[in-house]
N, C-alpha and C positions, 0 to 999 in steps of 0.2 A: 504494500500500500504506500503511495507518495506520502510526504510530509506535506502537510500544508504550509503554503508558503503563507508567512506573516509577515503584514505588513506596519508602517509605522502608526495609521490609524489603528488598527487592530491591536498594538502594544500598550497605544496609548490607552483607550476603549478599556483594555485588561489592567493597567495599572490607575485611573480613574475607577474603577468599579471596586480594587481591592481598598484603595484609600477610605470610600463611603462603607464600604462593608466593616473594613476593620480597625476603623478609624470613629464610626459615629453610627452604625446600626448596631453592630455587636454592644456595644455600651447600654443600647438601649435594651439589650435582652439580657444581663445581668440574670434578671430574676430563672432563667431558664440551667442555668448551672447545675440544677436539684436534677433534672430530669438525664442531663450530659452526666452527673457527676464534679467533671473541672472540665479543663478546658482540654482539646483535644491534643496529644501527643503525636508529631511527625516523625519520621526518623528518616532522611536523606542515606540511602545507600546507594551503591555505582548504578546497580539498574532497575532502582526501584525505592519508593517511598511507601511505609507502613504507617498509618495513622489507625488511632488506637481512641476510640472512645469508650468510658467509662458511664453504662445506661444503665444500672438498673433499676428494677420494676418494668422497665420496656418489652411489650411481647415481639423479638424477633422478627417475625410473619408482619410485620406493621412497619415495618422500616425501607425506607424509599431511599437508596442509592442513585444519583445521578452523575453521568461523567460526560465531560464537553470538552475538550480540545485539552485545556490547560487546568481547568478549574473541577471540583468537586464539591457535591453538593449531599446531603443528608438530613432526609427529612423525618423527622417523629411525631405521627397522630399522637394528642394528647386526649382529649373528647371529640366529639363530633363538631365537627367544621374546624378546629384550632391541632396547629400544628407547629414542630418547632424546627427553626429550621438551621443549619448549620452550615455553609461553605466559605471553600479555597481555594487560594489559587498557585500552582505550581509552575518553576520557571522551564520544565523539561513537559514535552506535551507526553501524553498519560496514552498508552496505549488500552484504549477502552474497551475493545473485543477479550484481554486478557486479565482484566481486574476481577480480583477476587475477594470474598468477605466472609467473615467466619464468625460466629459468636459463642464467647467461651464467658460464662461465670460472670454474666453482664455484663462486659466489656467486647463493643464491637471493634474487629480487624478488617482491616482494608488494606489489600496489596494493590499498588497498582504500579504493574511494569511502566517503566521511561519506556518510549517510543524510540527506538531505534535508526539512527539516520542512514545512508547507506550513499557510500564511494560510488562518481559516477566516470567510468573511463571515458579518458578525450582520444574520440577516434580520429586520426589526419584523414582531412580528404584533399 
């Protein structure tokens, strides 16, 4: 699969979007900590990022993973209509056919492979 090529709006777009998220919405969800636990744990390895959330009381089967290019998003039904909602944004784009999630002991796992770039030979003509 190509890399999507990024552009400077597009970077822009993604670093705007992470400033209001984690700069001035997150702030306002404070009170949602109880349902995370704390705040989510990343861990940057060569070809791959594990983010580690701390849910419980969370049934599982209710929990909405989404993945988009660079960003990650995770949602938890709390009642009916009200949900909480959690994302990030990553500087390696996430290869989203390979993420996987696991749930041990109330604490949700999220692998998601880095996106792999790939050498292109210059052919002479």
């Amino acid at each position: 699969m190509p890399r999507p090529v990024i552009t400077m709006l597009d970077e822009f777009e993604r670093v705007f979007d992470e400033f209001f998220n984690d700069l001035l919405i997150n702030r306002w969800r404070r009170g949602t900590e109880g349902v995370f636990g704390a705040p989510a744990r990343v861990t940057d390895l060569p070809d791959r990022y594990e983010v580690r959330f701390a849910a419980k009381g969370v049934d599982p089967e209710k929990v909405d993973i989404e993945i988009d290019g660079q960003r990650l998003k995770v949602k938890i039904p709390l009642e009916p209509g009200e949900q909480i909602t959690s994302s990030m944004g990553f500087i390696e784009t996430i290869d989203g056919p390979n993420v996987t999630a696991n749930w041990s002991n109330g604490t949700l796992i999220i692998t998601l492979p880095k996106l792999k770039g790939r050498r292109i030979a210059l052919k002479k003509s």
